[in-house]
C-alpha positions as protocol buffer text, in pm:
chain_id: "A"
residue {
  index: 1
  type: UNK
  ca { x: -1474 y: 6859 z: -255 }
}
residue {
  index: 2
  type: UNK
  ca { x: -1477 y: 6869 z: 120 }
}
residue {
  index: 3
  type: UNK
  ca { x: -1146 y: 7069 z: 124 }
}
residue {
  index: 4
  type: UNK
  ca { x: -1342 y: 7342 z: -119 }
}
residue {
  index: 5
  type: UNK
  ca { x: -1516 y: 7521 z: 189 }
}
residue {
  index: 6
  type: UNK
  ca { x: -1216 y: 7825 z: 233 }
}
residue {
  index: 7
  type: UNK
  ca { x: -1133 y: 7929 z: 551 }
}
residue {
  index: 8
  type: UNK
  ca { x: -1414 y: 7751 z: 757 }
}
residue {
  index: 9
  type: UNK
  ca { x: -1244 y: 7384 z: 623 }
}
residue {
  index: 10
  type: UNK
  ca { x: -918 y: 7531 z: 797 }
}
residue {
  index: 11
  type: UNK
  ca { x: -1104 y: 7458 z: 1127 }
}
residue {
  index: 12
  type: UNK
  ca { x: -1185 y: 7076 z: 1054 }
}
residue {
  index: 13
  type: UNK
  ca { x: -814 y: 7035 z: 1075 }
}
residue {
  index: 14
  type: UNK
  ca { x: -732 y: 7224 z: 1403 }
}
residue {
  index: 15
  type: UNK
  ca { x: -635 y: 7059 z: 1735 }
}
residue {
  index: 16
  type: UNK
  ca { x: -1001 y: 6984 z: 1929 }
}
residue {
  index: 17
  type: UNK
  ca { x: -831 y: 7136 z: 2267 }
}
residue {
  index: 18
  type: UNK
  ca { x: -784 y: 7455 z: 2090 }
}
residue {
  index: 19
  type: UNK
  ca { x: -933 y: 7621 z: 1856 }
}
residue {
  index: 20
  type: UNK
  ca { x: -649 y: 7886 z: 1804 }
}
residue {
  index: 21
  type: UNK
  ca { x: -486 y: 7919 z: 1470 }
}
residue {
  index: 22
  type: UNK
  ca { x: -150 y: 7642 z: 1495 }
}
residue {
  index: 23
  type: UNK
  ca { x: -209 y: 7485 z: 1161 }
}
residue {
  index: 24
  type: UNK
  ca { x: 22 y: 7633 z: 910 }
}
residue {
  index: 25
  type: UNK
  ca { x: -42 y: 7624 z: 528 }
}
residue {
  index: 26
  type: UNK
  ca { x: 206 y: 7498 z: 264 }
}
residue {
  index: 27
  type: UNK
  ca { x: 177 y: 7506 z: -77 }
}
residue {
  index: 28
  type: UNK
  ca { x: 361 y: 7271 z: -299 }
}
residue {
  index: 29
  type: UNK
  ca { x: 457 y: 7426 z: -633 }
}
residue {
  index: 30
  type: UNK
  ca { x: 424 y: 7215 z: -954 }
}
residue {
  index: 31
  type: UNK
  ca { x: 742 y: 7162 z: -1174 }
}
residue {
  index: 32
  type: UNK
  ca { x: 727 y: 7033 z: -1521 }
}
residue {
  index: 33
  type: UNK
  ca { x: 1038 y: 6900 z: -1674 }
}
residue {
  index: 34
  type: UNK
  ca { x: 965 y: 7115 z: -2002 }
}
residue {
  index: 35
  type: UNK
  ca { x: 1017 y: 7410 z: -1809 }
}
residue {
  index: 36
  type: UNK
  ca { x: 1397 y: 7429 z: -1861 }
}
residue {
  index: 37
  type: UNK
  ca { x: 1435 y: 7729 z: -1742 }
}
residue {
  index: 38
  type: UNK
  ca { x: 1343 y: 7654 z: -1425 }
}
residue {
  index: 39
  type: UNK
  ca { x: 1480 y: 7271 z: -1437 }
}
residue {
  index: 40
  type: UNK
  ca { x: 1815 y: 7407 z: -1512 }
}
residue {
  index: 41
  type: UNK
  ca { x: 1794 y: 7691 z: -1283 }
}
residue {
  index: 42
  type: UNK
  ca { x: 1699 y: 7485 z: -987 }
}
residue {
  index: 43
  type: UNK
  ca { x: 2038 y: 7205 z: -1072 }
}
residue {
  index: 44
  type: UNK
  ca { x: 2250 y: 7494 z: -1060 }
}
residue {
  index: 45
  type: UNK
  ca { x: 2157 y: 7566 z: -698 }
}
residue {
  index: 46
  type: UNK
  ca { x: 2169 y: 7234 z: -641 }
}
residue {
  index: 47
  type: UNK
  ca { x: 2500 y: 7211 z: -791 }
}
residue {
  index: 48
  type: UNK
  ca { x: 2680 y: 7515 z: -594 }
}
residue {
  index: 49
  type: UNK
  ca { x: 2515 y: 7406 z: -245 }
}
residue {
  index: 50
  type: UNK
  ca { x: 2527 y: 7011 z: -228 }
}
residue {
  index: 51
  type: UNK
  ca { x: 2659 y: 6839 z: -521 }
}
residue {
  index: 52
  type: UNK
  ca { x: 3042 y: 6717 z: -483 }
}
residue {
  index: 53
  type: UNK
  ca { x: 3175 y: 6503 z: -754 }
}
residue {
  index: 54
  type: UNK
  ca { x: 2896 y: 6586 z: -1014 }
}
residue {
  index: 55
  type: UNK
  ca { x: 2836 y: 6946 z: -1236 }
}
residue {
  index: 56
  type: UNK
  ca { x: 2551 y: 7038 z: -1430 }
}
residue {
  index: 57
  type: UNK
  ca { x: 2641 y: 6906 z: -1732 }
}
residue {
  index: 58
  type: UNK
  ca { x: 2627 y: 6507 z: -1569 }
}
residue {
  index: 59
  type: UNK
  ca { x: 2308 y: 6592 z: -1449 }
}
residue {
  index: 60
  type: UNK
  ca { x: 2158 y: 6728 z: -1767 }
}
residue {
  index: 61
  type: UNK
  ca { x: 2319 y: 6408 z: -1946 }
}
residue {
  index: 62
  type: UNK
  ca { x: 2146 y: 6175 z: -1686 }
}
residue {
  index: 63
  type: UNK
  ca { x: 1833 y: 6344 z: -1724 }
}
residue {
  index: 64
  type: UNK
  ca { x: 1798 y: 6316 z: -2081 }
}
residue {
  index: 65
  type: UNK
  ca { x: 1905 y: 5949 z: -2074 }
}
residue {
  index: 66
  type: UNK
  ca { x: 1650 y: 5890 z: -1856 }
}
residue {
  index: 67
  type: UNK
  ca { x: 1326 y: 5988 z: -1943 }
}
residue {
  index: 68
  type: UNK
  ca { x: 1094 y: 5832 z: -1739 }
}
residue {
  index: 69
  type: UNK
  ca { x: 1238 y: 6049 z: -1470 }
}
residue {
  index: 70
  type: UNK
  ca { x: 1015 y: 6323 z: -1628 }
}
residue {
  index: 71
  type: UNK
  ca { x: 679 y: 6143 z: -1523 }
}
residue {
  index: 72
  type: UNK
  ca { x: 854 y: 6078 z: -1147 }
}
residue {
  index: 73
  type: UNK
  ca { x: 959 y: 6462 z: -1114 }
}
residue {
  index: 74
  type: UNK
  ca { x: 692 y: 6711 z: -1071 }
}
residue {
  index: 75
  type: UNK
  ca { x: 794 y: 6871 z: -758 }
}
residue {
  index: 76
  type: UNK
  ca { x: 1121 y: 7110 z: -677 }
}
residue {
  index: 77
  type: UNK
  ca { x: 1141 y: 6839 z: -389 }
}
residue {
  index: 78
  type: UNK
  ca { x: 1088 y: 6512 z: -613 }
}
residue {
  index: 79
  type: UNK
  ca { x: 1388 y: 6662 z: -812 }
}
residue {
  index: 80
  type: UNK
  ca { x: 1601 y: 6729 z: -507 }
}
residue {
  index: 81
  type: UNK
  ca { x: 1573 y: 6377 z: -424 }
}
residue {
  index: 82
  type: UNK
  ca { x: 1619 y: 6263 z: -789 }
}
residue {
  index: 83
  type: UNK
  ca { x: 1974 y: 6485 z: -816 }
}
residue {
  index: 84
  type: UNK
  ca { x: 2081 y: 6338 z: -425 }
}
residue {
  index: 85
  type: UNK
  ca { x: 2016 y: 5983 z: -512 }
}
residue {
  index: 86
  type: UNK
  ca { x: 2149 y: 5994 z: -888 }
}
residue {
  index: 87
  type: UNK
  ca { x: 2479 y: 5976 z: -902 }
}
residue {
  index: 88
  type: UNK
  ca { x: 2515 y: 5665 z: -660 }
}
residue {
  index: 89
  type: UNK
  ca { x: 2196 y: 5437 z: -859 }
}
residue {
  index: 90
  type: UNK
  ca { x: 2354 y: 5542 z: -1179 }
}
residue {
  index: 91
  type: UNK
  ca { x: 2706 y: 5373 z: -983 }
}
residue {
  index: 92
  type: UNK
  ca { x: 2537 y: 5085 z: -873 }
}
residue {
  index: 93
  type: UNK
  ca { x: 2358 y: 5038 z: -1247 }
}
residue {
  index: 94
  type: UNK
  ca { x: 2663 y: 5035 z: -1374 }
}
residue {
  index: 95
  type: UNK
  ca { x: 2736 y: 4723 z: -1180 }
}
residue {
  index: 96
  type: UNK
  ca { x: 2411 y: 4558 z: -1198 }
}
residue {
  index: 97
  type: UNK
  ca { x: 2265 y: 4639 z: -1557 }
}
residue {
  index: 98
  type: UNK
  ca { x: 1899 y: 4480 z: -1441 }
}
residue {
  index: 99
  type: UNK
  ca { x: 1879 y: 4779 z: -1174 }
}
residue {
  index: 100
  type: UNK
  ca { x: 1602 y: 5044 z: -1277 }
}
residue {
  index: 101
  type: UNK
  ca { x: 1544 y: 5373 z: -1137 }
}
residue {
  index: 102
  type: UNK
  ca { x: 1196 y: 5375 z: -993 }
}
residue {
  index: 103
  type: UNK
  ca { x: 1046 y: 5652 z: -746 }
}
residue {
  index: 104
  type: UNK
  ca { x: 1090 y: 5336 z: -490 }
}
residue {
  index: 105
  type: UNK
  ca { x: 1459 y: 5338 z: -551 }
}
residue {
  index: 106
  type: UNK
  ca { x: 1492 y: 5706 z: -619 }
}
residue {
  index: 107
  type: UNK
  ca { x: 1340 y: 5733 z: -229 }
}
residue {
  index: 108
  type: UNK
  ca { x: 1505 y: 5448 z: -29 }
}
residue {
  index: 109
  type: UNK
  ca { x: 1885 y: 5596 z: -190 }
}
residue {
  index: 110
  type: UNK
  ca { x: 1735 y: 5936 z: -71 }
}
residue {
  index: 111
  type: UNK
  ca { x: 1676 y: 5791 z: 278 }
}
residue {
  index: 112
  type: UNK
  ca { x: 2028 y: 5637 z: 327 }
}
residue {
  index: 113
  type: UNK
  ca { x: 2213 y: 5970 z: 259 }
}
């Protein structure tokens, strides 16, 4: 409720030295998995700009085997992460059958890239 104020709650989070306009505003953008559209749109860039020994299709099958990814993913960054870190959990799964895919893991593979 705080945050509701508009531009005077911009000033609550302003360096007390200065008053001067250095905070910058992001927005994050939602991303439901339902949207395929966008989903599929978003793993082709991936694809062409970082992906190596994967294509879209891999992705799209580890997706849909894993559902619970869909209540994980809800940002364009959450599923950047999710399609870095994929391939080499769903290696190491493959060894270790009792290894899940949690946001934990999903981050800490994420990290070690």
């Amino acid at each position: 409720d705080y945050l509701q104020g508009g531009e005077g709650s911009v000033a609550l989070f302003l360096p007390r030295e200065s008053r001067r306009a250095v905070l910058e505003t992001a927005w994050v953008c939602p991303l439901e998995m339902s949207n395929k559209a966008l989903v599929d749109k978003y793993i082709d860039h991936y694809v062409s700009a970082y992906a190596d020994d994967w294509h879209r299709e891999d992705y799209e099958r580890a997706l849909s085997l894993l559902p619970e990814l869909g209540e994980i993913i809800r940002t364009p960054f959450v599923l950047k992460v999710t399609l870095s870190a994929l391939p080499e959990l769903l290696d190491r799964r493959a060894k270790h059958s009792d290894l899940k895919i949690t946001r934990h893991n999903l981050y800490k593979e994420y990290a070690t890239q």
